[in-house]
N, C-alpha and C positions, 0 to 999 in steps of 0.2 A: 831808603825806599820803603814807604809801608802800602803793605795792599791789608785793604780794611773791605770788610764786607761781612752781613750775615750769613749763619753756617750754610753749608751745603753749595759753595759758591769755589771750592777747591783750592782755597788759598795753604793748606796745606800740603797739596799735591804739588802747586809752584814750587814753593818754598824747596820740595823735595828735589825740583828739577833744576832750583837753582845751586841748592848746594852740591849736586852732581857734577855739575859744570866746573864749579869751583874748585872741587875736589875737598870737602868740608862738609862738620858737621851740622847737625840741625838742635840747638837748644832749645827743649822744652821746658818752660816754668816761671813761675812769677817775678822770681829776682833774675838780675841782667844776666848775661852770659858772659863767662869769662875764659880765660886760656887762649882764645882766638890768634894773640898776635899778630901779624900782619895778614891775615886771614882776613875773607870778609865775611862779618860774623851775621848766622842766620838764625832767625831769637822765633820761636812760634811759642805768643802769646795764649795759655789756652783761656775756654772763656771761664768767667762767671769768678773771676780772680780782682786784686790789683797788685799791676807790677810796676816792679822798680822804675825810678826818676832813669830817662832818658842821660841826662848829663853822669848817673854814676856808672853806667853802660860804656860812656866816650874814654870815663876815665881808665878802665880796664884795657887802653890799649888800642881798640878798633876802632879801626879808618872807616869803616864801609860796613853799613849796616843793611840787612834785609829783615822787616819786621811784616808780621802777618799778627793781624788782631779782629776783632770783633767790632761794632760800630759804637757799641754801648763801652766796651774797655777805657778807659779815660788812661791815657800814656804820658805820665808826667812829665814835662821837658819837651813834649813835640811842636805845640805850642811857639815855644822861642824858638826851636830849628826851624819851624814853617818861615817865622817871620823875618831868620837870617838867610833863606835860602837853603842851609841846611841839610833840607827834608824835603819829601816829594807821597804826597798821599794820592796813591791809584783811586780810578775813578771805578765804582765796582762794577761797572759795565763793562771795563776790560776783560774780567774775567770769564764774561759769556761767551760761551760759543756762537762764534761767528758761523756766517754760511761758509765760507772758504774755508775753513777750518773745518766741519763738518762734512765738505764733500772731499775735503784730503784725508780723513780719518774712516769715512764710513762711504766712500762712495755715493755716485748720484743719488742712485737710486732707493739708499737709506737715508740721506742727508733730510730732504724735505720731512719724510714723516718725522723724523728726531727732532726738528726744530720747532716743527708743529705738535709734538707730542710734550717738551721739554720748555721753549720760547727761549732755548739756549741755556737753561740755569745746569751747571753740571753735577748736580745732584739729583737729576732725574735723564738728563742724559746719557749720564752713562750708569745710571743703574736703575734700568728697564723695570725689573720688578717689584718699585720702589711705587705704591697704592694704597688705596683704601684703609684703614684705618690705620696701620704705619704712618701711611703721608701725613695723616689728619696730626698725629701724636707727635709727629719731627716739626710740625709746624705752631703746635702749640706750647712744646716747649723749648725747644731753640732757637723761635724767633720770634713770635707774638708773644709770652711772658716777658718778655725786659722791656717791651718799647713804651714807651710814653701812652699816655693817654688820645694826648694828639694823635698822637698818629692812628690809631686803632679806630678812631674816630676818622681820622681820614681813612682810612682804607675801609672801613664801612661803606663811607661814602661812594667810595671809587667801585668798590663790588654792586653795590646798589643800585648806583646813577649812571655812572662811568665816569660822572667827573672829578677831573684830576684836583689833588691838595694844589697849593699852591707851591709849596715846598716838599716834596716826597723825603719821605722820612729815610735816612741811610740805612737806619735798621732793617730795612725789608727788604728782600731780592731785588732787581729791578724788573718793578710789575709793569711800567710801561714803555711803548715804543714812542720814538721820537714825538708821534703826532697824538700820543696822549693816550693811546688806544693801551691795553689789557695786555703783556706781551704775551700771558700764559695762562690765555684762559681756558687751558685744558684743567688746571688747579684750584678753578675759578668754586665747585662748587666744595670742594676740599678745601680751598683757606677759607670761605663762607663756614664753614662747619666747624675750624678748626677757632676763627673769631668768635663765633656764637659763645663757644666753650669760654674763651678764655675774658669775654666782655661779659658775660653771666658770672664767672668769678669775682672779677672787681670789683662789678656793683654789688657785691655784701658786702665790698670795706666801705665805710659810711665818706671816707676823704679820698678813695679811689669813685666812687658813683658821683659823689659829687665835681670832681674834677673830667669825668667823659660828657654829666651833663653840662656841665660848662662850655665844654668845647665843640659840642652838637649846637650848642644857642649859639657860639661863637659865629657860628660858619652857617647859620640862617636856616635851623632846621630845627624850632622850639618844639615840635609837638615829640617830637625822639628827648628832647631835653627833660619835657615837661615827664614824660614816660618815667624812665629813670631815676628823676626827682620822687616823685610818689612812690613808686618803687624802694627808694630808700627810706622813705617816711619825710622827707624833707616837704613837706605842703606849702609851707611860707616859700620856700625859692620857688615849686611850682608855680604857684598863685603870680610872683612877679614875673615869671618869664612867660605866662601865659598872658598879661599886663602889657608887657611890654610887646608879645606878638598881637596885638591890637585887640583883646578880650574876646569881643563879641564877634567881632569881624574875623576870627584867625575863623569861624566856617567861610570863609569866602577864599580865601587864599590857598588851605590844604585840604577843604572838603568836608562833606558831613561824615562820612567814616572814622574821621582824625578828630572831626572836633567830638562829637559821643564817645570816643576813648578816652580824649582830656577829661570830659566831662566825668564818664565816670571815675576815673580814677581817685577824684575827692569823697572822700568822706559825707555821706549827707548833712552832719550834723557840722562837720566845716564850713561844706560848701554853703550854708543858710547863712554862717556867718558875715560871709563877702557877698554886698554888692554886685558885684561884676560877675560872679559867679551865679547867683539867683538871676540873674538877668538873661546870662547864657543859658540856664535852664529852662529859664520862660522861651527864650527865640528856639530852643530845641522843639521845643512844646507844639508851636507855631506854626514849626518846619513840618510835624506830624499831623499838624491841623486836629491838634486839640487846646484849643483857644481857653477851654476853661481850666484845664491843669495850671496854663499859663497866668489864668486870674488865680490861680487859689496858690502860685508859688508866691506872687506878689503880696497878697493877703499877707501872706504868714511870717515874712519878710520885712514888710513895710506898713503893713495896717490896713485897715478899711477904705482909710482915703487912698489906697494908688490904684482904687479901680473906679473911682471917681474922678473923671477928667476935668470938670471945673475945677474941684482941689489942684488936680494934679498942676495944669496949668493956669493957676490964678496969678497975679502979679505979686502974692504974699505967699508964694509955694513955697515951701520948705524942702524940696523935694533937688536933690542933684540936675543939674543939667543933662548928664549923660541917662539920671532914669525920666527924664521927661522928653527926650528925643527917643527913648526906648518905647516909652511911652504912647507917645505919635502914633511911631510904630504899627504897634499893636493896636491903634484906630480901627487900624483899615483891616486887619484880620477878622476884627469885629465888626467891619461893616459899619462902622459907626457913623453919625450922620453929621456933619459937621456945618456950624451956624458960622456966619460970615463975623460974630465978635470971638471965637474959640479960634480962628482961621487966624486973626487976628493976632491975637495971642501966641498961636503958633510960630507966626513968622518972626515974632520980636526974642522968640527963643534962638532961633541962627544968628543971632550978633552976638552970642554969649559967647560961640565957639571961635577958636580961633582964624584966621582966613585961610591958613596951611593946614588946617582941621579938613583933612579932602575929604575924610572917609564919614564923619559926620557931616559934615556939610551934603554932602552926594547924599547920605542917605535921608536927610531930612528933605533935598528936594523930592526924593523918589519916594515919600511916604505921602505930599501934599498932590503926587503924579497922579497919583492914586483916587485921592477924592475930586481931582478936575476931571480925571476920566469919567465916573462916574453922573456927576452934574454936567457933564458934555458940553465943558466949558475944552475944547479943543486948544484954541490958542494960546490958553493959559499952560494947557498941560503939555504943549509942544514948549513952551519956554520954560518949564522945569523941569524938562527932560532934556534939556540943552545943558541946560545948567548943573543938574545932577550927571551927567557925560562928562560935560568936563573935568569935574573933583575926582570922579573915577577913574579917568586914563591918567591925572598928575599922580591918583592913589595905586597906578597898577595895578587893580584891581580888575581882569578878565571878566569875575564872573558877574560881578555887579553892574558892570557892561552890559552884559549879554544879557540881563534883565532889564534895561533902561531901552536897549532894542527892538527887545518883546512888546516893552509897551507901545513903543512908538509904532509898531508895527500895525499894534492892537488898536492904535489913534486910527490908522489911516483904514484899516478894515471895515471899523463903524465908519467913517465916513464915506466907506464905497469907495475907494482909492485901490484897487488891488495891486496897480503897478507899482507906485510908492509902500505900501507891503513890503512888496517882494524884496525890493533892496534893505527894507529895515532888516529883514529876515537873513537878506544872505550877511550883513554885518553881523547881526544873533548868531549866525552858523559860525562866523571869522573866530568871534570870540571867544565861543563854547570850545575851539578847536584849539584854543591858547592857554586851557586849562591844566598844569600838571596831576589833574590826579579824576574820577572818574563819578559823574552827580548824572544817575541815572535817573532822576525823577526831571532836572532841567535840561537829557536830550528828549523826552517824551514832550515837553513844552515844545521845543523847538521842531518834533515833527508834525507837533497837531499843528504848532502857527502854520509851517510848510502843507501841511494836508488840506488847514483852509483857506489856504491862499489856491492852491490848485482848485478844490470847490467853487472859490466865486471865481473865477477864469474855465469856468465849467466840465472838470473832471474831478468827479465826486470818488473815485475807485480809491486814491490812498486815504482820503478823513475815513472809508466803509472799511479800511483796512485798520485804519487804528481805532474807531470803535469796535469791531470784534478782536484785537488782538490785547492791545496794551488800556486799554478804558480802566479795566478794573486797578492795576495799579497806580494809576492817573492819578483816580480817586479818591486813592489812600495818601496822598501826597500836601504837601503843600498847594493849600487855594488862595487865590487872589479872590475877590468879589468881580471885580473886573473880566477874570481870566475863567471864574464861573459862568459870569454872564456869557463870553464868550466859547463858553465850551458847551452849557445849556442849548444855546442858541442854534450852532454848526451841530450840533452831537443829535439834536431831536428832530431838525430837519431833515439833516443828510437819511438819519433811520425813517424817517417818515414818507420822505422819494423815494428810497431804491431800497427799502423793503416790506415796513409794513408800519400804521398806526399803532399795533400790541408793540412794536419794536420798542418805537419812539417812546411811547405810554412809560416802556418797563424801563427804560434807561431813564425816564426822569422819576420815576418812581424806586430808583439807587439812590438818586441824590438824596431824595425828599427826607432817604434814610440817614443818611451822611452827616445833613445839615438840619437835623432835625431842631434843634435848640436855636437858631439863626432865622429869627421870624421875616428878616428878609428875603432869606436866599428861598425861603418857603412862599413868596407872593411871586417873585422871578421864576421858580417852576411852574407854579399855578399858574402863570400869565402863559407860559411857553407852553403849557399842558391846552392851554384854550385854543390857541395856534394853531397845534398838532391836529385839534380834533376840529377846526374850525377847515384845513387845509383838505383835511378826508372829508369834506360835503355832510357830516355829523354836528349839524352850528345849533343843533337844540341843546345837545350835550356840551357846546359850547359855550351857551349862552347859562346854561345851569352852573356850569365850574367856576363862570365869569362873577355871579353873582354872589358864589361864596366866598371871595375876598371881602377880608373886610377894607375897607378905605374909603374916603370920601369924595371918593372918583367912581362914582355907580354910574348906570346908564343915563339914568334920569340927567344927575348935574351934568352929563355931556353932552346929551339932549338938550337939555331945554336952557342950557347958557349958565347952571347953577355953579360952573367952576372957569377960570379965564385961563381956553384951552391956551392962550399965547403966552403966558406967563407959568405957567408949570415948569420945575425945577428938577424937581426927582427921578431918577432916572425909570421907577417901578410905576408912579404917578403915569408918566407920558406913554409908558409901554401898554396902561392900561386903559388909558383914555382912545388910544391906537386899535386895540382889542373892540372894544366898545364902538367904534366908528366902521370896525371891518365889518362884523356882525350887521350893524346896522346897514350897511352898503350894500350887502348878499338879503339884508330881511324886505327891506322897505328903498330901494336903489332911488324913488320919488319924492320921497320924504323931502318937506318943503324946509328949505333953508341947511339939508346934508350937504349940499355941497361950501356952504358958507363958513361950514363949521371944519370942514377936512380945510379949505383956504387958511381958516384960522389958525388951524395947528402945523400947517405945514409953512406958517410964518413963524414959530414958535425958534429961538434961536439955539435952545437946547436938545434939539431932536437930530438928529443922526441924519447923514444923506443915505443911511440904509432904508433909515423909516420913512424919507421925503419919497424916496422912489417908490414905496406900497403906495403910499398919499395919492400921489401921481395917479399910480395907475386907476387908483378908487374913482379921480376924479373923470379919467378918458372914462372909464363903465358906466356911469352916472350920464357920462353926454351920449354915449353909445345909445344908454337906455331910454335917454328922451329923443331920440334920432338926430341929434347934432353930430353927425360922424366930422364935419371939419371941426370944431372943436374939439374930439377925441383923436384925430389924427392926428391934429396939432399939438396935444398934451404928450401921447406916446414918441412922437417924431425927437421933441427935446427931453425926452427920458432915456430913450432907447440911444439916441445919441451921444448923453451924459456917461450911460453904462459905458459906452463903446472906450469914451476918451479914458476909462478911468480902470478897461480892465476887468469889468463887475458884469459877471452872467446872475449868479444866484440871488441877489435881489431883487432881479426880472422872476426868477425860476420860482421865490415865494408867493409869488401872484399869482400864479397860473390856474390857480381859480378862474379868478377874472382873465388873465392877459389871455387863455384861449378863444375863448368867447369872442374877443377882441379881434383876435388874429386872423380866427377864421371866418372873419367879414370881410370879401373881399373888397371892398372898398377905402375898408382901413390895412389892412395886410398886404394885400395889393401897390398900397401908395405907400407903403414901410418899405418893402422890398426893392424899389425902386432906387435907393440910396445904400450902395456897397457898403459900407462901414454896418447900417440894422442887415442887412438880408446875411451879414457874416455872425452878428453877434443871436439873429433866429436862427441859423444852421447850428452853433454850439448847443442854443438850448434845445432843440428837435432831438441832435447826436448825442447831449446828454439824457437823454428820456425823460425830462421837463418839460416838454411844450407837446402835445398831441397834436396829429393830423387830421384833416380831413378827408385824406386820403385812406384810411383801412389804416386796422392795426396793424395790418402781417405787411404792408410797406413801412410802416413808423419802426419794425426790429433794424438796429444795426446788424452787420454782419457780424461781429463776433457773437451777437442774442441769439439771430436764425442757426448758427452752427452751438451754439451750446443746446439750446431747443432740437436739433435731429438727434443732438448727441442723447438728452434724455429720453428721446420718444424711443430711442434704441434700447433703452437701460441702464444708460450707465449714469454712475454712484459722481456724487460731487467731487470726492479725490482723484477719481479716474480723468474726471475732466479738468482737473486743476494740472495735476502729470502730465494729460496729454495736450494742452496748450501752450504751457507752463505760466500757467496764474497760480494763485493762492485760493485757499478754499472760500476766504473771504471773500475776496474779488467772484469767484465764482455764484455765491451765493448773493454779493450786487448787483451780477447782470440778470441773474434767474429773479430776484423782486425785481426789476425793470420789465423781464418777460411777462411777469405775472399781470403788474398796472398797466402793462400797455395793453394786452389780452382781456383784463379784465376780468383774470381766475383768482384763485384763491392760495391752489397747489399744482404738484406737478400733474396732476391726471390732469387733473381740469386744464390745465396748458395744453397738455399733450391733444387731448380728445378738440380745445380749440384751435390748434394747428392741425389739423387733420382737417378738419370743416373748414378752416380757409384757404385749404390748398399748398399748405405753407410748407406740410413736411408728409409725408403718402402714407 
């Protein structure tokens, strides 16, 4: 009978009890025990020995052996007694104290706390004052020094994760209960500390580090691997286990925290030397949205030609497959404008990679998603975002999901779709939620997509809440061109409804900062900057910002037919020929043959059902102005009906220039309201403080505006009022701009002094 188990487990305290019984001695020592005779002989092995062969122990005589050893003692001859039956090796969880054994020894009322203090091991049960840096020091040398590497590396795991080895190692206590669970995790943060010690030792032996990082990549947990490797100076295993965790891709599986430690841990003058490595540097680069570090890592790397995309992908490239899918890539970071033979080119690079190639293949659909969003080519870029989903869920890959999501989300936004949104969204949210480890710049994605989806279903209070709270982080982050456009877009509006023009102005006047080198992203402000000021009844100041772009889409060629509004491509082209047409619609609404020319472009197959529904409205203002109220009834009737089925207040809400004017005809207002589905979707935008009355200001305040409006005409401070409603300060400051444009103040006096004069507060 052997009972084996690590120290502290009382296997010499039995031994004690059994040779009591017997009425026998207890042998201590490496060689067998002798003299016994018909005794049954009781042998305590101590540790850190080796003892005598088993078979020269039988030969002395004894029938009936009791052996107590260590798990690490190797017992010569046990072996063949296991496999004749022989011998009998206790399982060392006998040794634990039981509950029943604990409430016969210590009573009820001791039993629980001891089992809960202890988890049974009786080297802490029955000696209470057995702690802090004792514990840590019986743990690191009586039982974590001998065991294997495996195991240290499992029970890292297990302390870390909770999940269990697959084979728990015998050398250790028993650390878990049946169902997998910690049995003793009152020691949880003492063998944490006691591991630390004795895993920092090993890895300075160059064949002990490298044998833990073995066993950490073993068991699917490279970036702890990759650690240790560098660690020991081993860079070439790093390099391969970082290789084998899929190079570029291991940021998507364990996070940008983990991959910047891989990252740094190389050497710079190694890491230039590797491929895969300069690559991963460039995508870091990317991720921080500095696009030009990321040209000049390549430069230095690869030459003059890998920032040259003809080069890069001509059909005589020299250049890797994996740095010309990286390549791609980084297109779109750059906003690059991409010609239908480069497109071309592109596509005939995805047959080079293999079909089980998911994580390339996904990502080279999700880099071409990119430039069909952009050309708003919709259809195309919903079937490579099908296509890029599927390589990603065969690639398990959550997070790159959860960006194919976004986009799709961001598809259906531009086209005025808010309810198909919403569900792309709530799968964006499934994913981000599937993520083991924490990408706090892609939940800030995921609450603006949620902030503008609320926006065009017309509550503006969480997008007012993340541009005053999280914007500025936003902005330091990873940019899309696409997810600029769309943040430009929601971000200068929203600030330009429900607070002020200076707002809007200075938030795109951050970017202008941001993206100063990207002469694109600087015409997509500029355009959005003419909006802003076009929306505030300012269209000279509009009309002057309009004209400092440079492009060959001026007033005149949209005027006078010098450009073919129906064929325009570009997504900054159509934004600005839409600019150009609004102005003109508020300067000259009679202007012979305006309406031919919005027709024209609102045929245009590349323009967004966001910009068809301004179109629209331009063209009911236009019949209003020449008193065709049935053809302006008729225009708004299937616009307002279009928003209704799809979900989309803020659309309507960017018009409201024109759409009041409109509204408050009753002839045409009147005959809208008549049909449930518009008089619900004109209540949203009234309740959102988008649509003015003609009723009086001080009837257009919601109740929560009149009750913050008494609250300041009393004095009190925007905190006092966010406390005593319980809003946020930000929210409070989006209803106070709501009170301000619907009043038509400036500040609070001026509110205050104008609710007093309309009876509104005493």
């Amino acid at each position: 009978m052997v009972l084996e188990g690590p120290g502290g487990m009382g296997k010499s305290t039995v031994l004690q009890e059994i040779a009591t019984k017997f009425e026998t001695r207890i042998h201590r020592g490496a060689t067998g025990p002798d003299g016994f005779g018909a005794q049954p002989c009781v042998w305590d092995i101590p540790p850190y020995c080796q003892p005598e062969a088993l078979a020269e122990v039988f030969q002395s005589g004894a029938t009936r052996i009791f052996i107590a050893k260590r798990a690490d003692i190797v017992l010569p001859g046990l072996s063949r007694a296991l496999a004749y039956g022989k011998a009998y090796v206790a399982e060392p969880s006998l040794l634990l104290v039981s509950k029943d054994e604990a409430l016969e020894m210590f009573g009820a009322e001791k039993a629980n706390d001891l089992l809960s203090r202890s988890g049974g091991w009786p080297l802490l049960a029955f000696n209470s004052a057995l702690a802090g840096k004792e514990l840590i020091s019986f743990l690191e040398s009586e039982i974590l020094c001998s065991i294997p590497a495996d195991a240290l590396v499992d029970l890292r795991i297990l302390l870390d994760t909770g999940k269990r080895a697959p084979q728990n190692d015998p050398s250790l206590p028993p650390l878990l209960t049946s169902e997998g669970d910690l049995s003793m995790p009152c020691i949880a943060s003492h063998l944490s500390g006691a591991l630390n010690t004795v895993m920092t030792g090993r890895t300075r032996i160059a064949a002990d580090a490298k044998a833990i990082a073995e066993a950490f990549a073993a068991r699917g947990y490279p970036v702890e691997a990759i650690d240790i490797f560098q660690q020991a100076g081993f860079h070439d295993n790093a390099l391969k286990t970082f290789v084998e965790a899929e190079g570029i891709f291991l940021l998507y599986f364990h996070g940008p925290d983990a991959f910047d430690r891989v990252l740094a841990g190389f050497p710079r003058s190694y890491a230039l030397q590797s491929e895969v490595l300069v690559l991963a540097l460039a995508l870091q680069a990317l991720k921080l949205g500095d696009v030009s570090r990321a040209r000049r890592l390549l430069a230095d790397r690869f030459g003059d030609l890998a920032n040259d995309p003809d080069a890069v992908f001509s059909q005589r490239s020299l250049f890797s497959r994996e740095f010309r899918a990286f390549r791609l890539l980084m297109l779109i970071y750059e906003d690059y404008y991409f010609s239908e033979e480069l497109l071309d080119q592109c596509f005939a690079l995805v047959a080079e990679f293999p079909l089980d190639d998911h994580l390339f293949r996904g990502s080279f659909y999700n880099s071409v998603l990119e430039f069909y969003i952009r050309n708003r080519r919709f259809a195309e870029a919903e079937d490579v975002a099908q296509r890029a989903m599927h390589h990603y869920r065969r690639a398990k890959a959550p997070l790159l999901e959860f960006y194919i999501s976004l986009h799709q989300a961001l598809i259906r936004l531009l086209m005025g779709d808010a309810l198909a949104a919403r569900k792309h969204s709530e799968l964006a949210a499934q994913s981000l939620a599937e993520l083991p480890f924490e990408s706090a710049n892609d939940t800030r994605l995921q609450t603006l997509l949620e902030a503008c989806i609320e926006y065009e279903g017309g509550r503006a209070e969480p997008l007012a809440r993340f541009l005053s709270l999280e914007i500025d982080d936003f902005s330091h982050g990873e940019i899309w061109p696409s997810l600029l456009e769309f943040a430009l877009h929601y971000g200068s509006q929203a600030l330009g409804d429900h607070f002020s023009t200076i707002a809007a102005r200075s938030f795109l006047d951050r970017w202008r900062v941001y993206q100063i080198s990207n002469r694109q992203f600087q015409a997509m402000i500029e355009i959005r900057e003419a909006a802003v000021l076009q929306n505030a009844n300012r269209w000279q100041e509009a009309a002057e910002r309009l004209a400092t772009i440079k492009s060959r889409v001026d007033r005149s060629a949209v005027l006078t037919g010098g450009i073919e509004l129906a064929s325009l491509r570009d997504r900054d082209e159509i934004a600005l020929a839409l600019a150009w047409l609004r102005q003109t619609v508020y300067e000259q609404p009679a202007r012979a043959g305006l309406e031919d020319l919005i027709a024209t472009i609102i045929g245009n197959l590349h323009l967004t059902d966001r910009q068809r529904v301004g179109a629209e409205i331009w063209l009911a203002y236009i019949a209003k102005r020449q008193r065709n109220l049935t053809r302006a009834r008729a225009v708004l009737q299937k616009t307002f009906e279009d928003c209704a089925r799809l979900g989309a207040v803020a659309p309507l809400s960017e018009e409201r220039v024109f759409l009041s004017e409109l509204i408050d005809n009753q002839r045409i207002g009147g005959f809208l309201a008549t049909t449930l589905q518009i008089r619900q979707i004109m209540r949203k935008l009234r309740d959102s403080g988008r649509l003015s009355s003609s009723s009086g200001a001080g009837n257009d305040l919601s109740r929560r505006e009149s009750k913050i409006l008494m609250m300041i005409s009393e004095g009190a401070a925007n905190k006092f009022i966010a406390n005593t409603l319980g809003l946020s300060e930000a929210t409070v400051k989006f209803h106070l701009g709501n009170v301000y444009r619907k009043l038509g103040c400036r500040n609070r006096q001026e509110a205050i002094s104008s609710a007093r004069a309309l009876g509104i507060v005493n």
